[in-house]
C-alpha positions in Angstrom: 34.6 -21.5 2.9 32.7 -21.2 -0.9 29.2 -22.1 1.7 30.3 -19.4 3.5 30.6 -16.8 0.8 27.5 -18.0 -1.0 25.9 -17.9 2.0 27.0 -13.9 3.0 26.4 -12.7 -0.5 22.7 -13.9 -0.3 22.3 -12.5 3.1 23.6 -9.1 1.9 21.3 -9.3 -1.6 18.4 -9.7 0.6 19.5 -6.8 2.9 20.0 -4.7 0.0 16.9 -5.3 -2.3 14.6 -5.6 1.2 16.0 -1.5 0.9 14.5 -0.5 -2.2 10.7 -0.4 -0.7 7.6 1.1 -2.7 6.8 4.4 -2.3 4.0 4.4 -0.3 2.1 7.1 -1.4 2.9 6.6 -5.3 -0.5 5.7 -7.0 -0.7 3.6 -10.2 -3.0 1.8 -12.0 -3.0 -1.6 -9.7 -1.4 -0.2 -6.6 -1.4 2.6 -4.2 2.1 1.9 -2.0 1.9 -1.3 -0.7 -1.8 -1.5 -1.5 -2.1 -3.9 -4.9 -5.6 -4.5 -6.8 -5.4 -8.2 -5.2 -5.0 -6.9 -1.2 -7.6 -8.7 0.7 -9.2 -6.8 3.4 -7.8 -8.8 6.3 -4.4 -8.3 4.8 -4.9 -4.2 5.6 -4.0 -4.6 9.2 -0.3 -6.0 8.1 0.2 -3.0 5.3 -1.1 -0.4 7.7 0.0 -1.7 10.7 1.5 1.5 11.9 -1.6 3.5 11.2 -5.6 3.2 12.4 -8.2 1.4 10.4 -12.0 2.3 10.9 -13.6 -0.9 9.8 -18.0 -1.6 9.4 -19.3 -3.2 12.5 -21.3 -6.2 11.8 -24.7 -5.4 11.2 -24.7 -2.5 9.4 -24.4 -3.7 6.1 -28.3 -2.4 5.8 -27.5 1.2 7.7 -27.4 4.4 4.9 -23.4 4.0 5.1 -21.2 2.5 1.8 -19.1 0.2 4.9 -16.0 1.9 3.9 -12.7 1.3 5.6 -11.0 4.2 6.7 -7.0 4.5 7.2 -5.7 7.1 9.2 -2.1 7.6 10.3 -1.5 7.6 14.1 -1.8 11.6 14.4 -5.1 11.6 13.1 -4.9 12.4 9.3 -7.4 10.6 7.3 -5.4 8.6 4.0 -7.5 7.0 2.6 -11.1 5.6 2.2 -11.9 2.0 1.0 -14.8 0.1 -0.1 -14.4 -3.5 -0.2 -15.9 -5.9 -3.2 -17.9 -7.7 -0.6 -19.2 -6.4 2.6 -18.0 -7.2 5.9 -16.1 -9.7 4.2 -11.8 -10.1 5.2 -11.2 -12.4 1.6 -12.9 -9.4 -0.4 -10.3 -7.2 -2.7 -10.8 -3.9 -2.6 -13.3 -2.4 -5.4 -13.0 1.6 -4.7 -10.2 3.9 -3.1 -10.8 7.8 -2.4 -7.3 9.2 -1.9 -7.6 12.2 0.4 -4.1 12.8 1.6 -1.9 14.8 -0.7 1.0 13.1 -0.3 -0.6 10.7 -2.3 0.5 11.3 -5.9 0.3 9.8 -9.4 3.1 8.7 -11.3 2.7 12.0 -13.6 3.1 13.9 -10.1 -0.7 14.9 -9.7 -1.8 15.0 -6.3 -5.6 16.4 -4.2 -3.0 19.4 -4.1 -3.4 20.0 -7.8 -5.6 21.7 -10.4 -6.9 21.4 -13.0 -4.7 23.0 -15.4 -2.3 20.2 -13.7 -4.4 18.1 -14.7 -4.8 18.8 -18.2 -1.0 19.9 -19.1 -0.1 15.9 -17.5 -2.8 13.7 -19.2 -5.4 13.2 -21.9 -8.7 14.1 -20.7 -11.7 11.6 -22.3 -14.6 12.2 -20.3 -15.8 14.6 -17.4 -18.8 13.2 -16.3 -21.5 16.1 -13.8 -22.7 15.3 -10.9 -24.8 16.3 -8.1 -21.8 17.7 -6.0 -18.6 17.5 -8.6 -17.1 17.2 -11.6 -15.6 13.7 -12.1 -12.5 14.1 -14.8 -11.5 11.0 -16.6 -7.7 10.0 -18.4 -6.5 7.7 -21.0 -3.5 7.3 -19.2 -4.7 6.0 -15.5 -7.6 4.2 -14.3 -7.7 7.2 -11.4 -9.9 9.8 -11.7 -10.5 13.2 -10.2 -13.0 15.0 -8.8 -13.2 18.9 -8.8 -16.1 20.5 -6.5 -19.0 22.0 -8.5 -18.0 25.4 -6.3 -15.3 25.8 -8.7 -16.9 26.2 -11.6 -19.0 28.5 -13.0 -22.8 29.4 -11.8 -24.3 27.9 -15.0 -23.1 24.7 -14.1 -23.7 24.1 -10.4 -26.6 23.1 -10.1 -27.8 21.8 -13.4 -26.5 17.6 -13.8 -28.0 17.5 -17.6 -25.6 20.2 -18.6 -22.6 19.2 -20.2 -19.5 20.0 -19.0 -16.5 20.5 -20.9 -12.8 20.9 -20.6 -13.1 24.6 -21.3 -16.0 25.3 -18.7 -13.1 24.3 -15.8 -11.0 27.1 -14.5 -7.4 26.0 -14.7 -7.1 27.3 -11.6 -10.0 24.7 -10.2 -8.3 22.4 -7.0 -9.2 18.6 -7.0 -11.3 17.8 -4.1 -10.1 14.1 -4.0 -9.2 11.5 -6.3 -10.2 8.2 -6.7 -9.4 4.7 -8.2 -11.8 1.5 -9.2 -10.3 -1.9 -9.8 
């Protein structure tokens, strides 16, 4: 009879923690969902099993492409873009993530939905790095980083890289384009 009891409290334990399931669109600083800094590529088809998964074909390691893996949910929505460590390898981790569903959201709330005054009034910005086509925005507090489209800034910075930009050249009102995260 004690088996017994042992036995049904374990079962229901198991039932009850197997419950509490990640979020699967919560990004931190080694996960996104069920996605860890350690996932292996061949372990994507298990994680996003209910979704599609665009992987490289074999052979075109040497095309113009970066061999990303795309996830999109059955309905068509693209999630998320990944580039493995190694190509066209299923034991590679994953190096690079570009988050472009806005579901997706940091643990300080700040999703592609958001601006950059969200931005700002939720994290310390350190660096914002100019590129050809963006704005890359940095934080101390996350190892994600933003990018806002060099159409929402002003004239004087869209089409020079050298310039500098600065906190105070962003509009508040600026919209992320996508976010990303590098492990």
């Amino acid at each position: 009879m004690k088996k017994t009891i042992v036995a049904l409290s374990i079962i229901a334990l198991v039932f009850t923690s197997c419950n509490k399931g990640a979020d699967p669109f919560l990004v931190q600083n080694q996960n996104i969902g069920l996605l860890t800094d350690s996932t292996q590529v061949k372990e994507l088809k298990t994680i996003y099993a209910n979704d599609s998964i665009i992987s490289p074909i074999g052979g075109d390691e040497f095309s113009s492409t970066l061999n990303t893996i795309e996830i999109y949910e059955k309905g068509g929505k693209h999630l998320l873009s990944l580039t493995p460590k190694q190509l066209l390898d299923s034991t590679a981790t994953i190096s690079s993530i570009i988050i472009k569903d806005a579901r997706f959201k940091t643990d300080k709330g700040i999703t592609s939905a958001s601006t950059f005054g969200d931005i700002k009034a939720k994290y310390t910005i350190t660096k914002i790095q100019n590129s050809f086509k963006s704005a890359s925005i940095f934080v101390k507090e996350s190892d994600a980083f933003f990018l806002i489209d060099k159409k929402e800034l002003p004239a004087e910075f869209r089409f020079d890289i050298k310039k500098t930009i600065e906190s105070a050249n962003i509009p508040d009102t600026a919209k992320i384009k996508s976010f990303m995260l590098g492990w």
